[in-house]
N, C-alpha and C positions, 0 to 999 in steps of 0.2 A: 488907730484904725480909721482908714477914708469915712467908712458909716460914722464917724462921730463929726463929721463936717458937716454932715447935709442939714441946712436950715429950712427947709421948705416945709412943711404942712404935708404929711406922710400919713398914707392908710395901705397897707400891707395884705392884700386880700387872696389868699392861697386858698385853693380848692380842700377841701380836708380829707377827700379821698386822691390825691394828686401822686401818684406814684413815679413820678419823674422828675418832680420837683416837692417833695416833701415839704407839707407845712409848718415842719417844726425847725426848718432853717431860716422860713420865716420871722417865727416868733424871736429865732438867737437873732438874726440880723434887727427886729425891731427895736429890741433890747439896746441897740448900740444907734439907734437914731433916735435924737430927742425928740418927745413928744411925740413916736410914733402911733397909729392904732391899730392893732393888728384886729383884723378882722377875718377869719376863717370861713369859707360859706362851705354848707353840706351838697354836695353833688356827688353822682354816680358819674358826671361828665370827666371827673379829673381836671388835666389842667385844660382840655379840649371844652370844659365848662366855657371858659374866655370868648371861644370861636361863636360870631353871627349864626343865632339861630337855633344852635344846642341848647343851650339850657334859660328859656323867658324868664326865671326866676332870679338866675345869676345877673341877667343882663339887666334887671331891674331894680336888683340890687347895689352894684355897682353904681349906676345914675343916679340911688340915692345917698352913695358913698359922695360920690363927685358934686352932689350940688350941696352937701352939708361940708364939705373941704372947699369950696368954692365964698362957702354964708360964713364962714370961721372969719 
């Protein structure tokens, strides 16, 4: 499977109410990347959580996805 190629430093962060993109395809796809981290965040936003300005919690938390995948 292509997912078992990816060498890069992987965090997997699917909305947990995401009804368009289910976060439990997440978690199979993470499974197949080494050393991925799946990270689920709780929002009402879905996957519209992502979008500027929806949800300051999401958006805050991703930054501190990205500077701890950054400090690795």
């Amino acid at each position: 499977m292509a997912l078992n190629a990816i060498k890069a430093k992987t965090i997997l962060m699917p909305c947990a109410h995401d009804l368009y993109f289910p976060p439990e395809d997440n978690e199979i796809e993470a499974g197949y990347i080494n050393g991925a981290d799946f990270r689920p965040f709780d929002s009402p936003w879905g996957h519209c959580a992502a979008n500027p300005g929806n949800d300051p919690d999401f958006t805050a938390e991703l930054e501190r996805a990205i500077k701890e995948l950054l400090e690795e």
